[in-house]
Every structure is written in structure tokens, then in C-alpha cells.
C-alpha positions in Angstrom: 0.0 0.0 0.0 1.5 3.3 -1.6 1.7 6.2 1.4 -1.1 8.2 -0.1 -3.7 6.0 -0.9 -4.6 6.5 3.0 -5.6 9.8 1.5 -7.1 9.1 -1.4 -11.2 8.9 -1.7 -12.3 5.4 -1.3 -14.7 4.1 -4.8 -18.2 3.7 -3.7 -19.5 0.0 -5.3 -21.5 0.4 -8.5 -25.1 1.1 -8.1 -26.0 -2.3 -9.4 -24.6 -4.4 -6.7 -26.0 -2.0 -3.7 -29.7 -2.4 -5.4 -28.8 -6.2 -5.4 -27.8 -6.1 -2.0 -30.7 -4.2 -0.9 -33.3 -6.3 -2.5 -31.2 -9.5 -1.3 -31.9 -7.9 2.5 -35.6 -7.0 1.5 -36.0 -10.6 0.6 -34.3 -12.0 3.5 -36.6 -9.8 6.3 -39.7 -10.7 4.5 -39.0 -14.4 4.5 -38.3 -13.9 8.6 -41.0 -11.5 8.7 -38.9 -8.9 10.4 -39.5 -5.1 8.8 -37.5 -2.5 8.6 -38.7 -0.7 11.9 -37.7 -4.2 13.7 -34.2 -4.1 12.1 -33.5 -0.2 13.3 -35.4 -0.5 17.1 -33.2 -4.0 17.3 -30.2 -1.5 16.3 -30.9 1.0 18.3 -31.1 -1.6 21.6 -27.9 -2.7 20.6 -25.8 0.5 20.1 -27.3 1.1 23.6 -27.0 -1.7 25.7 -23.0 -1.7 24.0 -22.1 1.6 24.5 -22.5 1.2 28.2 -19.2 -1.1 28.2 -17.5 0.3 25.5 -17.0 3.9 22.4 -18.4 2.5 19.1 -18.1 4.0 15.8 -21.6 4.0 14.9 -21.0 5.6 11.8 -19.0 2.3 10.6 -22.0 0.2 12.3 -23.2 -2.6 10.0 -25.9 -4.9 11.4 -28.2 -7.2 9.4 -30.1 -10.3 9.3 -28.9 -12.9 6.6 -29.4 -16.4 5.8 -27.1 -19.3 6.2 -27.1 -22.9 5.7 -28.6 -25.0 8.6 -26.4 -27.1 10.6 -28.1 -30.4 9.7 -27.9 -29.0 5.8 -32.0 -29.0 5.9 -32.1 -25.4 4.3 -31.6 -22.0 5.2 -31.7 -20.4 8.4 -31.7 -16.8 9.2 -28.9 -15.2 11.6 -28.3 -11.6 13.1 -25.1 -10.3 11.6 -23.2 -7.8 13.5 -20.2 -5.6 12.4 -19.6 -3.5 15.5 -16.2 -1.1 14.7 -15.1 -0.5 19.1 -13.0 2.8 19.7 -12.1 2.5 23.0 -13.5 0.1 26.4 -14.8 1.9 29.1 -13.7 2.2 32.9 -16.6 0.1 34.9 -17.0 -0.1 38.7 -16.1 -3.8 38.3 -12.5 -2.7 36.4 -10.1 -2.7 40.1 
């Protein structure tokens, strides 16, 4: 990695595979019957119930739900994916 490419503005993806991505996630709530209101109040909880042990960078926050491959291979299963970028931990009471 050349010194300035830290600089240098990072490509966005091409519009085709974001609208692929989104519909892929439209699909993937409707089939668990979870909307979009679900998806951010489940976010929301999260960012909260995180940020009491440690900074987060929300801004870099990625959380979805997906599908995987069952354990016993009998289809698809759906799972809460969860990119959480931490900063920093904070100082609890139980930190001596």
C-alpha cells in the first residue's frame, strides 16, 4: 500500500450491486418477517445496551439479518449479523 492511498477517496460500489444487495436484504426480512422498523429498534437496543461497556463507531456500524445454511444442511436459516467497529473500552465499577 503506496503512502497516499490512506488519502485518497475510497470508490463507492457500482449502483448495481448495492440495489442487489438491498433487494437480497428485502428478501431475507420478508422471508423472517422482520421489517425494517424491527431491524433499526433492534439497532438502536444494541448500540445502547454496547455503549454502556465500550465507544463504538456508529458511523461504521453494520448490522443485518442474513441467511445461512442450517447445521443439519436442511435449508436455510436466518442469523443476526453484526459488524460493531469499538474505539475504545470503558472504565466500569467492576474494572479494580
Amino acid at each position: 500500500m503506496d503512502f497516499f492511498s490512506f488519502f485518497r477517496k475510497k470508490q463507492a460500489p457500482p449502483s448495481g450491486s448495492v440495489a442487489k444487495d438491498r433487494l437480497k436484504l428485502v428478501l431475507v426480512h420478508d422471508r423472517v418477517n422482520c421489517s425494517s422498523q424491527v431491524l433499526e429498534m433492534l439497532k438502536t437496543d444494541i448500540i445502547k445496551v454496547i455503549s454502556n461497556y465500550m465507544e463504538i463507531d456508529t458511523e461504521e456500524l453494520d448490522i443485518q439479518i442474513t441467511q445461512t445454511q442450517s447445521e443439519d444442511n436442511n435449508g436455510t436459516v436466518p442469523v443476526l449479523y453484526a459488524n460493531i467497529p469499538i474505539k475504545s473500552m470503558r472504565k466500569t465499577n467492576h474494572d479494580d
